[in-house]
matplotlib code that plots the C-alpha trace (Angstrom):
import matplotlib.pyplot as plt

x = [-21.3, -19.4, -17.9, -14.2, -13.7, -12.4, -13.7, -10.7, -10.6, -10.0, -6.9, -7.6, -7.8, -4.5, -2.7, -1.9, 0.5, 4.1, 2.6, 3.1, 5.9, 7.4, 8.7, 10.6, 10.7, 14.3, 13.8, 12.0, 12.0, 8.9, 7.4, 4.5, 3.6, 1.0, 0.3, 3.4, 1.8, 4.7, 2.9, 2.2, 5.3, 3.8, 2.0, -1.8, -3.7, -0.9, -0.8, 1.6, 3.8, 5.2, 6.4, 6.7, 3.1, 1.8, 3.0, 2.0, -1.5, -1.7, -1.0, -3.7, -6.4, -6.0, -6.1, -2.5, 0.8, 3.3, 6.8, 9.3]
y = [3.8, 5.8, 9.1, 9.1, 5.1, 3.5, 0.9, -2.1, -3.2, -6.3, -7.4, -8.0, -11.3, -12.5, -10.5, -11.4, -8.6, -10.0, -8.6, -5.3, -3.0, 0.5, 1.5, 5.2, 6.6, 6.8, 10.1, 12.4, 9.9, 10.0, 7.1, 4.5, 2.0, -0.8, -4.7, -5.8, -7.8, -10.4, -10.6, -7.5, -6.3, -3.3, -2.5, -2.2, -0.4, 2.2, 5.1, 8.1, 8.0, 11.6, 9.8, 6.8, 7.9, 7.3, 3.5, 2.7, 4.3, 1.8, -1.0, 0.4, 0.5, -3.0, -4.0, -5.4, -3.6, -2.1, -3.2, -1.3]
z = [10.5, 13.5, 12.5, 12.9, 12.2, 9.4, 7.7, 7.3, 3.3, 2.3, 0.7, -3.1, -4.8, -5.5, -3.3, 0.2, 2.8, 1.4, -2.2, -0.6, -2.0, -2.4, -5.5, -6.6, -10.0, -10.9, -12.5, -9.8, -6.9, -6.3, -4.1, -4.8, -2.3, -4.1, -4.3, -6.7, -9.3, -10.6, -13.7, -14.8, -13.2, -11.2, -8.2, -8.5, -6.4, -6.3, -3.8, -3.3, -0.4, 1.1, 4.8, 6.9, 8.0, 4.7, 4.4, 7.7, 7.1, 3.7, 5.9, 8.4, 5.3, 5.3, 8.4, 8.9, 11.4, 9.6, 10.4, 9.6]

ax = plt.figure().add_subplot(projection="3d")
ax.plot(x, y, z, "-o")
ax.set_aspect("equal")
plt.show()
């Protein structure tokens, strides 16, 4: 492995890059950005999201452009 390069993940099973979504709690506004899950009716593989720099670095982990 090279120091300072990240490893691309692959996108999980069932999911493909349209399954990606931001949500915000309607109480403290906080935001998630995840794979939605119609389903289940929530993301999965949640993470929180503090700037633009944070969705675009999710995007990133998998290998895909963020567009915004």
């Amino acid at each position: 492995m090279f120091f300072g390069k990240k490893s691309v993940l692959p996108i999980p099973d069932g999911f493909t890059a349209d399954s990606i979504k931001t949500e915000a709690s309607i109480c403290t506004g906080e935001k998630t950005i995840g794979f939605y899950d119609p389903q289940k009716k929530k993301l999965m593989y949640a993470e929180l999201v503090r700037s633009d720099k944070d969705i675009s670095d999710f995007y990133k982990k998998y290998g895909l452009e963020y567009k915004k």
